[in-house]
Structures are given as C-alpha cells and as structure tokens.
C-alpha positions in Angstrom: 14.8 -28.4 -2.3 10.9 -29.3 -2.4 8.7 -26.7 -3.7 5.9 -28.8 -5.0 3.4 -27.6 -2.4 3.7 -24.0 -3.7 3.4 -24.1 -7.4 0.0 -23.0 -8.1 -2.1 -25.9 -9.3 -3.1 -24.9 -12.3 0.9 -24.5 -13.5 1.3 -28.1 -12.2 0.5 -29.6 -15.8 3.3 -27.8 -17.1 5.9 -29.9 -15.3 4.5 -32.9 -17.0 4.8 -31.5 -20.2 8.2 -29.5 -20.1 10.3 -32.3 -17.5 13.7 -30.4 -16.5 16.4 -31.5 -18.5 19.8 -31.4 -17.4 22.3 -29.5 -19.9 25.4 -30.4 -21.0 27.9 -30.4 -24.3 27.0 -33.8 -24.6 23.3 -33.6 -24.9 23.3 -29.4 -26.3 23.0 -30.3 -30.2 20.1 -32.6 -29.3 17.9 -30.5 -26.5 18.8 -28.1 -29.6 16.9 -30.4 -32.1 13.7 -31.0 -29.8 10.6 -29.9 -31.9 8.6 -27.7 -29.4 4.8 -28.3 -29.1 4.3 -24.6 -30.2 0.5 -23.3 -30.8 -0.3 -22.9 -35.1 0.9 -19.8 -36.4 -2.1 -17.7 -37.5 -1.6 -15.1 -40.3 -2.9 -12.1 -37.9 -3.1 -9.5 -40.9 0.6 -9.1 -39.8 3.2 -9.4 -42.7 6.8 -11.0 -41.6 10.0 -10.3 -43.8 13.0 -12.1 -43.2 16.2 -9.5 -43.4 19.8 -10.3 -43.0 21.2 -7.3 -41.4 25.2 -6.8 -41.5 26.9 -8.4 -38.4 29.5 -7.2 -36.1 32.7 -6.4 -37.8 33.9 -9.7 -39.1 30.8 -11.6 -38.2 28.3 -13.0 -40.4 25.2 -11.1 -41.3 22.5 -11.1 -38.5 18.9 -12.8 -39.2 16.0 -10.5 -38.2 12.4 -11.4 -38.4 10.1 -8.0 -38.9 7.1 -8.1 -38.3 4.7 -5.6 -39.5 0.5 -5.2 -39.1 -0.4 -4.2 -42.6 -3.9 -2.5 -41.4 -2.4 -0.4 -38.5 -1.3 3.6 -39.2 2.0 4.3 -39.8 5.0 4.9 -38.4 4.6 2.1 -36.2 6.0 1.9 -32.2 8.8 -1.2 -32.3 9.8 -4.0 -30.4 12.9 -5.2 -30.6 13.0 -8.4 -29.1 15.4 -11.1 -28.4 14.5 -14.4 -27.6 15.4 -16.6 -24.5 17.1 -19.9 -23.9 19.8 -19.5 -21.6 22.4 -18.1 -23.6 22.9 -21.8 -25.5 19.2 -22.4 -26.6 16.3 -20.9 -28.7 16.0 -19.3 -32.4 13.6 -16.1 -33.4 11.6 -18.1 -35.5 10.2 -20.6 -32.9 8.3 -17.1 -31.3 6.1 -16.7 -35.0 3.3 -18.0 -33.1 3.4 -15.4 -30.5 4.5 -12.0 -32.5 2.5 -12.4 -35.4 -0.9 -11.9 -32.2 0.8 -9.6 -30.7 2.0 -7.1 -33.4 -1.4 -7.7 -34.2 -3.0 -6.2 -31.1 -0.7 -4.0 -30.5 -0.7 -2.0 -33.8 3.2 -2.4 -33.8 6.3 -3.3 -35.4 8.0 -6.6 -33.8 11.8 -6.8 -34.9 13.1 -10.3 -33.5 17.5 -10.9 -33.4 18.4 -14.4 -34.4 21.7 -14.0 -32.7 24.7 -16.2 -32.5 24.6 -18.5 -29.5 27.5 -20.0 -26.9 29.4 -22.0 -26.4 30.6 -21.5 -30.1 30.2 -17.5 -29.8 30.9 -16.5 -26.3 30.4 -13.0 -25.4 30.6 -10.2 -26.6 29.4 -12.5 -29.8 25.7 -12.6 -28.7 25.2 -8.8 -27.4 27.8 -7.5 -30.0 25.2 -9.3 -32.6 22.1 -7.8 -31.0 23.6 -4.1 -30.9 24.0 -4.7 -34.9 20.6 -5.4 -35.5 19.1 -2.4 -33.2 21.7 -0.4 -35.8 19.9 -1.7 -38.4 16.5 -1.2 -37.4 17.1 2.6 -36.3 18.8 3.3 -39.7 16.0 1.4 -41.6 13.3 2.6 -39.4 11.9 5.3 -42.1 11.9 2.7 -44.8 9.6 0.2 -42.1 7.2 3.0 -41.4 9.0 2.6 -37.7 9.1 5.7 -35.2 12.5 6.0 -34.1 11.5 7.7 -30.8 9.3 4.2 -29.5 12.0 1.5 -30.3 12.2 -0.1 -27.3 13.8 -3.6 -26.2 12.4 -6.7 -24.9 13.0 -10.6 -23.8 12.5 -13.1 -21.6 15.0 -15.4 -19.9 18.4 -15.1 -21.2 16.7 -12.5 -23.6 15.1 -10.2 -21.1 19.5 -10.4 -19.5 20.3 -9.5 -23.3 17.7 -7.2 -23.7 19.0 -5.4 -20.5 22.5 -5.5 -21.7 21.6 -3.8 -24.8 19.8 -1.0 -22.8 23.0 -0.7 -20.9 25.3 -0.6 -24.5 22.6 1.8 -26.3 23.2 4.0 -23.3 27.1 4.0 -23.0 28.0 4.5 -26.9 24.9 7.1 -26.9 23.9 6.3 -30.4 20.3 5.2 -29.8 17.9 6.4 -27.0 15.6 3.2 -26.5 11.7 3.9 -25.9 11.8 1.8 -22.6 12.7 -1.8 -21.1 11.0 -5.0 -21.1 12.4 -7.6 -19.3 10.2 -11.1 -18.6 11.8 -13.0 -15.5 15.1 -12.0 -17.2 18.9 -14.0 -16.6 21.0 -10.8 -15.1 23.5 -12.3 -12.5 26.5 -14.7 -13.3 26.6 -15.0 -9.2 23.8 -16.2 -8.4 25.6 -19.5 -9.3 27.9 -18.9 -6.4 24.9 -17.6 -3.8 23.2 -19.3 -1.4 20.2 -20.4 -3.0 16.8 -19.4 -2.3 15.1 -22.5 -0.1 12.0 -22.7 -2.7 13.2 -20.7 -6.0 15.0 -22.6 -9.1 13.7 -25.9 -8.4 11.8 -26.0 -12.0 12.4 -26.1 -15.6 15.6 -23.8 -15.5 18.0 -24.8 -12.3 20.4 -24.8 -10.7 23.0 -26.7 -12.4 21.6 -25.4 -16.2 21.9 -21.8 -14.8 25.8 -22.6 -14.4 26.5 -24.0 -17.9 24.3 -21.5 -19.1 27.1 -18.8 -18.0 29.7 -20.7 -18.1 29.1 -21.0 -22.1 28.4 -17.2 -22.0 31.6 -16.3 -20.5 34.1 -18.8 -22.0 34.8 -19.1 -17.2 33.3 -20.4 -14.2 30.1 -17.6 -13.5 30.7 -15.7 -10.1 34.5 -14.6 -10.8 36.0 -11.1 -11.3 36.3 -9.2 -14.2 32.5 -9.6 -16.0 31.2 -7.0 -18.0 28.0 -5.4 -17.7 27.2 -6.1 -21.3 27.6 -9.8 -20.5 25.7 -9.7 -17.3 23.9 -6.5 -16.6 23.5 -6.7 -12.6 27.6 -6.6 -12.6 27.1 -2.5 -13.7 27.5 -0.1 -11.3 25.8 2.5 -12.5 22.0 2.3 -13.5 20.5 5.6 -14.1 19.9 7.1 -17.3 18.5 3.7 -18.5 14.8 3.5 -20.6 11.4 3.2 -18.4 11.1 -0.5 -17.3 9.0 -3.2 -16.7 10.4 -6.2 -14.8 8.3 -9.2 -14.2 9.1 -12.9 -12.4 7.6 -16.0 -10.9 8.3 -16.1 -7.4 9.6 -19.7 -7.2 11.6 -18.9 -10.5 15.3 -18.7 -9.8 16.0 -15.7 -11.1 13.6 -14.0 -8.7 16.3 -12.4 -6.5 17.8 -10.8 -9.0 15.6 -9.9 -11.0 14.1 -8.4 -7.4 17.9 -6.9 -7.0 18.0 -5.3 -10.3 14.7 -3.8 -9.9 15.6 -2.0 -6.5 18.2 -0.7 -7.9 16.9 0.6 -10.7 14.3 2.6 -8.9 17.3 4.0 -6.7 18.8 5.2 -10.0 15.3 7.0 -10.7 14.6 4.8 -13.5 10.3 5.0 -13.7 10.4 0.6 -13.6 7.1 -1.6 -12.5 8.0 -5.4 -10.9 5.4 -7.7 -10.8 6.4 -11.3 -9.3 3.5 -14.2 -9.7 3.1 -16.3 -6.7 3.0 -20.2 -7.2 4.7 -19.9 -10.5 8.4 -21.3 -11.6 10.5 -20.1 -15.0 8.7 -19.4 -18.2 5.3 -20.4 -16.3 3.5 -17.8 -19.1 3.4 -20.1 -21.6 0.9 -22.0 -19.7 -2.5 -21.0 -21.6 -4.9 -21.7 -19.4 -3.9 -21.0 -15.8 -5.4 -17.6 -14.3 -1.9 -16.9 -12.9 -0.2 -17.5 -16.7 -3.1 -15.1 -18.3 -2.3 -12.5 -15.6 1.0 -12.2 -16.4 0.2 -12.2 -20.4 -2.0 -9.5 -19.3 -0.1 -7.3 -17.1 3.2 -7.6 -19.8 0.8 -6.8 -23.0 -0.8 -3.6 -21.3 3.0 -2.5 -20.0 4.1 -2.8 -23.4 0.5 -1.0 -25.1 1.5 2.2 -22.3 5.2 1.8 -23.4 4.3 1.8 -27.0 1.8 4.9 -26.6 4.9 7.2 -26.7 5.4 8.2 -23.3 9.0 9.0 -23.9 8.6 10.4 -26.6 11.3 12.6 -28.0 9.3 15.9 -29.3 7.3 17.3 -26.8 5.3 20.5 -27.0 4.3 23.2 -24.4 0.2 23.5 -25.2 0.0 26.9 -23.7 2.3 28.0 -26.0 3.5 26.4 -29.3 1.3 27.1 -32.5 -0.6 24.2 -33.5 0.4 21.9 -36.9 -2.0 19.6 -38.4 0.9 16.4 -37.7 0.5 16.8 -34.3 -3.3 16.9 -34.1 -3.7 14.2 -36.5 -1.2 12.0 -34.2 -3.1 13.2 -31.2 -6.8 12.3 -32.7 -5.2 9.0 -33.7 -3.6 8.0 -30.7 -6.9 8.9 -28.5 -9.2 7.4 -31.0 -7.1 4.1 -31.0 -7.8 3.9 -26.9 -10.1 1.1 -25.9 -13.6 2.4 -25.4 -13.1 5.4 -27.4 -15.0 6.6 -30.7 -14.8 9.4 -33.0 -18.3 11.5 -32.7 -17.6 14.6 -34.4 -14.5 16.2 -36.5 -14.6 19.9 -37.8 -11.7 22.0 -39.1 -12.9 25.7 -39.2 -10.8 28.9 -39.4 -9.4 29.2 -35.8 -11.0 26.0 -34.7 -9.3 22.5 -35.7 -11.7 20.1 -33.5 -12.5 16.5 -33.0 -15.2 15.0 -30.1 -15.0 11.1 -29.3 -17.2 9.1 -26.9 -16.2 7.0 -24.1 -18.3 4.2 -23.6 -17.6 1.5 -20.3 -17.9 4.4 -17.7 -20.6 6.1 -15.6 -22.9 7.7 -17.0 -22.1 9.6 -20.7 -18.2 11.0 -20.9 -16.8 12.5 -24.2 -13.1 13.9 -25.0 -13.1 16.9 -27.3 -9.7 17.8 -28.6 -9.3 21.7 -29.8 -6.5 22.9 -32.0 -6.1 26.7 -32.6 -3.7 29.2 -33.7 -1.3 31.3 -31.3 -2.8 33.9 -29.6 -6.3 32.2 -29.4 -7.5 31.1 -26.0 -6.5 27.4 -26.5 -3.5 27.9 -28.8 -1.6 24.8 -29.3 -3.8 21.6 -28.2 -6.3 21.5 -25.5 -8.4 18.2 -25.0 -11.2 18.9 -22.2 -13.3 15.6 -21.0 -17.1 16.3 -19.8 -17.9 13.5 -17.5 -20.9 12.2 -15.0 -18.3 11.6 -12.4 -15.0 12.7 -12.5 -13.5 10.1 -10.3 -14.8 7.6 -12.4 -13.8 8.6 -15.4 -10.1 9.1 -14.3 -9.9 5.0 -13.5 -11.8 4.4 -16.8 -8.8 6.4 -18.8 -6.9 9.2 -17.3 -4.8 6.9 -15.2 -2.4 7.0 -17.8 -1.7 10.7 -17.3 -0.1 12.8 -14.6 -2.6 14.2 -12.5 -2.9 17.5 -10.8 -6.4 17.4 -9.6 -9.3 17.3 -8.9 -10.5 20.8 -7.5 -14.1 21.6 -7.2 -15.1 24.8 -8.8 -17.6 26.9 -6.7 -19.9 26.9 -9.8 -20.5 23.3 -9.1 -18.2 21.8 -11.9 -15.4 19.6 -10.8 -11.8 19.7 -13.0 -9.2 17.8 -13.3 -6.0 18.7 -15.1 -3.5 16.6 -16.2 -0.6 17.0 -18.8 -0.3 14.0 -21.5 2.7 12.4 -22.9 3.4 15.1 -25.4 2.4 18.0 -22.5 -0.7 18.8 -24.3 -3.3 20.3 -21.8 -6.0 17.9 -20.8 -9.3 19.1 -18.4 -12.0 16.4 -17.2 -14.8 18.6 -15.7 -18.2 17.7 -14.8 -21.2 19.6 -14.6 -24.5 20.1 -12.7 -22.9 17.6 -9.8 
C-alpha cells in the first residue's frame, strides 16, 4: 500500500512525530510507558475531581475524572467520554489537556472512564466497566448539578467503538436513555481484520497488523470469527434503531473509514438522526494535529455537533406552547439557553401581571434582528411560551440562527411582513417576521 501522495500536506508532519509502531505483548508494557508530547494543561476555570466509582460485580472500583466549569449555570449537559487506544492503550488522565478547554467552552460537565484494558481484562471487562461508571454518573447526577436528560456518550478510536457499545447496552437493559452519540473515527468491526483492505486506507499510525492484536486482546480469539457480541464490537448488532442521535466522523485514508461509513448507513436506515463527516487527505487520529486546516475543521465540526447535542435537543420534558400554562423554570431555562447562543444579548427583561418577557439582540446578521421571548398564563393569546424574531431579512437571519430549528416557513403575509415558524427543542412556538420589506 502507498498512500503518501494523498495525505494532505499539512498532516504530513505528523508521521514524523507519531512513527507507526508495531504492537505486540512483547513491546505493550513499554509503548504503554511512552510519555506523550501532550500540550500544558491550562486551569480553564474548570474544576476536576477524581472519583472512584464501584465496579462491575467483583471488579475493582472504576476511576472517573469529572470535570466541572465552576462559572457556567447549573445543571450542566454531560459527556461521558471514554478514551481511545485500541482496546490495549490509553488512560483518562492523558486527555486533561483537552477536557479541561472544552468543558470550558462548552459550559458542560466532562465525566472521563478509566477503564480496565486487554489483554489482562478481555471483554465484557472494558464495556462492563464503562456501563458502571454511566450508573454512577446518572445516580450522582443531582449531586454534580448534571441534567440527566443531556448525558450523552463520546470517544475516539477504540473509545468512539466503546462509546457505541455503551449506546447499544444503555439501550437493551433500558435503564438510561443517553442524550446522543459521539463517535470520532471510531473501532466498530472485528472483521475488517479478515476484509479485503481498502487500496489507500490503514496505511498510518493505526494498521493493519495493530488493528488485529488490538481485537484479538479484546476478544480473548482471532477477530473475524462467529459468535461476537455487539457490546464487544457494535457493527456485529443487528438491530440499530432506537439508538441516541449521532455524529460519526473519519479520515478518509483512516482504516476504519469503511466501517465507520457502514455503520453510519446503517444507522440512518434504522432512522437514527446521525451526521458523517469523512476528512479527505487525513489518516487515524489526524485531529490532534494543531495547525493543519483539515485537523481544525474537524475540531470544529465535532465541538459545534457536541454544542447542538448538548443544547437539549432530546430532551426528555417537552411542552406543547399553545397549550400548557407557563412556569417560571421553564422560562428561566429558555432565556438562559437563548441568551447563552453566540451573538445573542439580553436587551430588556420585564415580568408584569399576564406578561413574563425578555428581548435579546442578535448581532452578526443583516441589518438589526432581536428575539423577544413572551410567557403568559392559559387562556391569554400566547399562553405557554412564544419567542417571535423581528428581522431585516428573514432569510438571513434563519442561516445566522434558526438553522437549529425545524422549519415550516417562510410565507409572505399580504401585509408585507414575512414569517417564519418553527417549533424549538422543547416545542415552544418560535415566529421570525419582518416588516416594511
């Protein structure tokens, strides 16, 4: 295989520094021992608390790492993440660099598994270890300042196949509903040791021959036989749908690309909401290369998936606008959640008999826009929530921010005004309308 030509150039330094290493249980405790050339860790106004959490039945306590912003309101959206390494490699704390930014900027809770790695626990050690520490953090979640209803799971690599495998276990036992999916050029397929291989995928940094001890250590057998569980590699289930909104994401000469492009399909053919992005030029874990345009793309794209994710748009307790009687939680959580959007600011805020009422300004679009959320009682013309955007340009205020909604407009009114309705992730009754166009 030769795939040189198509790595993108700027990813090309990365080869240098991270040279493929060939595994083996001769060389595992030292590639084990390497000290990583990871970026300082920077405070980040995020607190971390290190937790042992009980383990499996007759397993050791599990290590979790929680990390928590101490300026951000409360209860807090979660990630529960698990960290890659092929099944045999890697340790929670060697990602501090990364969660403490990124609980940070996401105003969120980051809950990261140290679990127990093969060949010394095979599975269903590692999973098995992962489920325990999801029980934890859903039974401690009121004592984090966590919102059970936007836990949601996330990994990369081996983690992102663990993280998937998780989704799949949460849903089967039916204990916890997960907020959503987030899988980073995840490890799914035990067979695609036993494929043919792609002619210009898996050449760097995780091949071939690592991908096979890799699940051979995972399984405790040679990868590609009969008889795997789901919960050791998720593309072996058979049955996808009612599985958490997910985001899927891989290099295209990385070579998990297939099926990670596999498990996507299918997915979407179980009417699971899932978005696949796949990085030309670029090999496994080619993200962590800060300053290629194709590395801070994919940091991008995978921090705004998680920031939509994180919103709430699952969440459990809806409410029908036209018709539910307004409480103050639910306009305070609705002010809060639109005043936290980028470009947005709190003008105005009035609470009057009949007439609970915030305006905010939206600044970034054409011309001047503002969002005025109204809460009044049942039987009042906008009993429950309404929130009604006045805008220069309809159109363009939809890209600016109401792309995040479900749309069911625009219509022109023969007045002149244009509207467009959409419904937000708690149902509450949103109107963009113009005027004088």
């Amino acid at each position: 295989m030769n795939s040189r030509h198509l790595v993108d150039p700027e990813l090309a330094p990365f080869l240098e520094m991270f040279p493929s290493v060939e595994l083996s249980h001769d060389n595992l405790a030292e590639v084990r021992n390497r000290v990583l050339p990871l970026p300082p860790i920077e405070e980040s106004g995020v607190d971390l608390e290190r937790i042992m959490a009980p383990g499996p039945a007759a397993a050791p306590d599990i290590p979790l790492l929680v990390y928590r912003p101490r300026e951000a309101a409360r209860p807090l959206p979660c990630i529960y993440h698990i960290h890659g390494g092929g099944y045999v490699l890697g340790a929670a704390r060697e990602l501090e660099p990364v969660h403490r930014p990124l609980a940070a900027s996401l105003g969120c809770a980051i809950v990261s598994v140290d679990y127990r790695l093969a060949p010394e626990t095979p599975f269903p050690g590692p999973v098995e270890d992962c489920y325990a520490g999801l029980a934890w953090t859903f039974a401690n979640a009121a004592a984090l300042g966590i919102d059970p209803a936007r836990i949601g799971v996330m990994g990369e690599s081996a983690g992102g196949g663990l993280a998937a495998a998780l989704a799949l276990l949460a849903r089967d036992r039916g204990e916890y509903k997960l907020a959503f999916q987030h899988l980073i050029y995840p490890m799914l397929d035990d067979r695609t040791c036993t494929r043919d291989p792609h002619p210009f995928a898996g050449e760097f940094i995780w091949h071939a021959h690592n991908n096979r001890f890799g699940w051979s250590a995972l399984l405790g057998q040679t990868p590609g036989g009969e008889g795997v569980s789901p919960y050791a590699a998720p593309a072996r289930a058979t049955d996808l749908a009612g599985l958490p909104p997910s985001f899927i994401s891989s290099g295209a000469l990385d070579l998990f690309l297939e099926e990670d492009l596999d498990y996507t399909r299918r997915l979407l053919r179980a009417g699971v909401p899932t978005e696949l992005h796949v990085y030309p030029g670029a090999f496994h874990a080619f993200d962590m290369m800060e300053g290629a345009a194709v590395a801070q793309q994919a940091r991008r794209d995978s921090r705004a998936a998680l920031a939509r994710f994180l919103a709430g748009y699952e969440r459990a307790v809806r409410v029908d606008a036209l018709k539910t009687k307004i409480v103050t939680p639910l306009f305070a959580e609705t002010l809060a959640f639109y005043a936290g959007l980028p470009g947005l600011a709190l003008v105005e805020q009035w609470d009057e008999p009949g007439d609970k009422g915030a305006i905010l300004g939206l600044s970034g679009g054409a011309g001047e826009a503002f969002l005025e959320l109204h809460a009044g009682p049942a039987g009042t013309d906008f009993s429950g929530l309404s929130l009604q955007f006045r805008t220069g340009d309809v159109d363009d205020f939809r890209r600016e921010i109401a792309g995040r909604h479900a749309c069911e407009g625009p219509v022109d009114r023969p007045w002149g005004s244009r509207y467009l309705y959409l419904v937000d992730p708690n149902n509450i009754r949103i109107i963009i309308y113009s005027e004088g166009d």
